[in-house]
C-alpha positions in Angstrom: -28.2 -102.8 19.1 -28.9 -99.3 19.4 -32.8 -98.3 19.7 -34.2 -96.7 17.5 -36.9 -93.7 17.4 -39.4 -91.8 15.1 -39.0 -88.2 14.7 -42.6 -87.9 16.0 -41.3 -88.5 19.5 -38.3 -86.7 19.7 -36.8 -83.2 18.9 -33.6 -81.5 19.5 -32.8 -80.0 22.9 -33.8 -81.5 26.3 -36.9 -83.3 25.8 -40.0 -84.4 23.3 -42.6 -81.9 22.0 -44.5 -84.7 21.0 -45.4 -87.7 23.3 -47.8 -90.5 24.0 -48.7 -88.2 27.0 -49.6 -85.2 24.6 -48.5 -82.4 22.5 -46.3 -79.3 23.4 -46.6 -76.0 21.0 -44.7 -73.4 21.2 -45.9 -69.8 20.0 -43.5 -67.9 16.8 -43.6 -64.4 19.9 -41.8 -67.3 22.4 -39.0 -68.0 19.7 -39.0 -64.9 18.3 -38.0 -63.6 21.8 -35.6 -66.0 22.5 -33.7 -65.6 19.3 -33.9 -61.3 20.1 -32.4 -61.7 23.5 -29.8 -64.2 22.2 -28.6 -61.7 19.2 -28.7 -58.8 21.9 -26.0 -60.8 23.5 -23.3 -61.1 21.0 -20.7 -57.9 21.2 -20.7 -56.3 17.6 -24.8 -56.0 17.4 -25.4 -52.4 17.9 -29.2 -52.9 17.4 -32.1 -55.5 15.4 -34.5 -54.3 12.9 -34.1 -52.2 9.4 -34.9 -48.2 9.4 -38.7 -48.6 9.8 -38.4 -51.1 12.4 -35.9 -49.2 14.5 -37.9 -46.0 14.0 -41.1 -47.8 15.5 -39.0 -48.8 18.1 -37.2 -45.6 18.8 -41.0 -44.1 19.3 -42.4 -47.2 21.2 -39.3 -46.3 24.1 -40.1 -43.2 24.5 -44.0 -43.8 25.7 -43.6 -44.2 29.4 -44.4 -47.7 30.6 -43.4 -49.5 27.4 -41.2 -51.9 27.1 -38.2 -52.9 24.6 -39.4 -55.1 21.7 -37.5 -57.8 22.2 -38.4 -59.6 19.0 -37.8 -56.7 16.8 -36.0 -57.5 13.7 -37.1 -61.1 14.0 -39.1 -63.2 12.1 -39.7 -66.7 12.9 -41.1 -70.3 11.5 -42.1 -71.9 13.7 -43.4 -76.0 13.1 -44.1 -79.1 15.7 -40.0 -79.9 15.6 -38.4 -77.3 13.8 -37.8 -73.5 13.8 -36.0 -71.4 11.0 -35.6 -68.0 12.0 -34.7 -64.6 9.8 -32.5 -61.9 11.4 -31.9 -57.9 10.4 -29.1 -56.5 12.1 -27.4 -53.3 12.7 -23.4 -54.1 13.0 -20.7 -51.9 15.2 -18.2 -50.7 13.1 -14.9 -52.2 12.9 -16.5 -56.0 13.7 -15.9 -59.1 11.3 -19.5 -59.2 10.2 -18.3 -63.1 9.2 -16.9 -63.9 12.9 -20.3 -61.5 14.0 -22.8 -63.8 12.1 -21.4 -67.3 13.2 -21.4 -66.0 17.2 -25.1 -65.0 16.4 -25.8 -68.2 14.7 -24.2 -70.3 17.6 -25.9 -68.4 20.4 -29.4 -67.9 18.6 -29.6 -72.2 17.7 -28.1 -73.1 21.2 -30.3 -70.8 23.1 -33.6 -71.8 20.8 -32.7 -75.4 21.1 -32.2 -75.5 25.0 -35.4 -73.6 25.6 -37.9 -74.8 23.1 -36.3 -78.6 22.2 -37.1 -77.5 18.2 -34.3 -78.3 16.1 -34.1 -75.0 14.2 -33.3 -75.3 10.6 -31.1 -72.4 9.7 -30.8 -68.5 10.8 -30.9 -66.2 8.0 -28.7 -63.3 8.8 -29.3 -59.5 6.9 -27.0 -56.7 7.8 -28.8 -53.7 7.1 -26.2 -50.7 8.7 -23.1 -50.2 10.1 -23.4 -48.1 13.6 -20.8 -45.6 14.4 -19.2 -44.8 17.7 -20.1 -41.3 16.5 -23.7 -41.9 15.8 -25.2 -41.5 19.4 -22.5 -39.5 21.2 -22.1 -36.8 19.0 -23.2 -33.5 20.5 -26.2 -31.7 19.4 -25.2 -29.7 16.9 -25.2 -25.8 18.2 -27.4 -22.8 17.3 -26.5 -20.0 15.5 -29.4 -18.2 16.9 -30.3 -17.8 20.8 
């Protein structure tokens, strides 16, 4: 006979949230960081974040000291067992954005899981550009005028 337990008590990942010997809660900035660095890590995702978010961004980098947002372009849920997390992309061109979201799905549940022992839910994916090879090593454009 195989025992049996309550959801209370257990969770997905390596061990329980919730015990007899207390509670464990883990902050939406903890998974929404986890789930950043995990996206970063799948080849085909040129950047995370739409326009205004990768604007901010652009400007936060450039203040000397800061430090890359790593939970840009996330959003998180976060409950006592579970996690759902929303993602906005920016594809490389030439990726199966298909093949591109279930790497970032794997990598983002795996990596959530192992760290936080929440069971997350789902993992919204939104594709808001396609980035170009051409986009950041183009030259400047030259002068007409010296």
């Amino acid at each position: 006979m195989t025992e049996k337990t309550t959801p209370a008590t257990t969770s997905a990942g390596t061990g329980a949230l919730v015990s007899d010997q207390g509670r464990t809660s883990i902050a939406d900035t903890v998974v929404s960081k986890i789930a950043g660095i995990a996206t970063r890590e799948i080849t085909g995702v040129h950047d995370l974040g739409g326009g205004a978010a990768r604007a901010v961004g652009a400007l936060r980098e450039r203040i000397p000291g800061s430090r890359t947002n790593l939970s840009q372009g996330v959003a998180v849920e976060v409950g006592e067992r579970q996690a759902a997390i929303d993602l906005d992309i920016v594809a490389e061109y030439g990726v199966s954005i298909a093949d591109l979201a279930a790497g970032i799905r794997r990598n983002v549940i795996s990596s959530v899981e192992r760290m936080t022992g929440l069971e997350v839910t789902e993992v919204n994916i939104t594709v808001h550009d396609i980035a170009l090879d051409t986009d950041e090593d183009a030259e400047p454009a030259t002068t007409r005028v010296e």
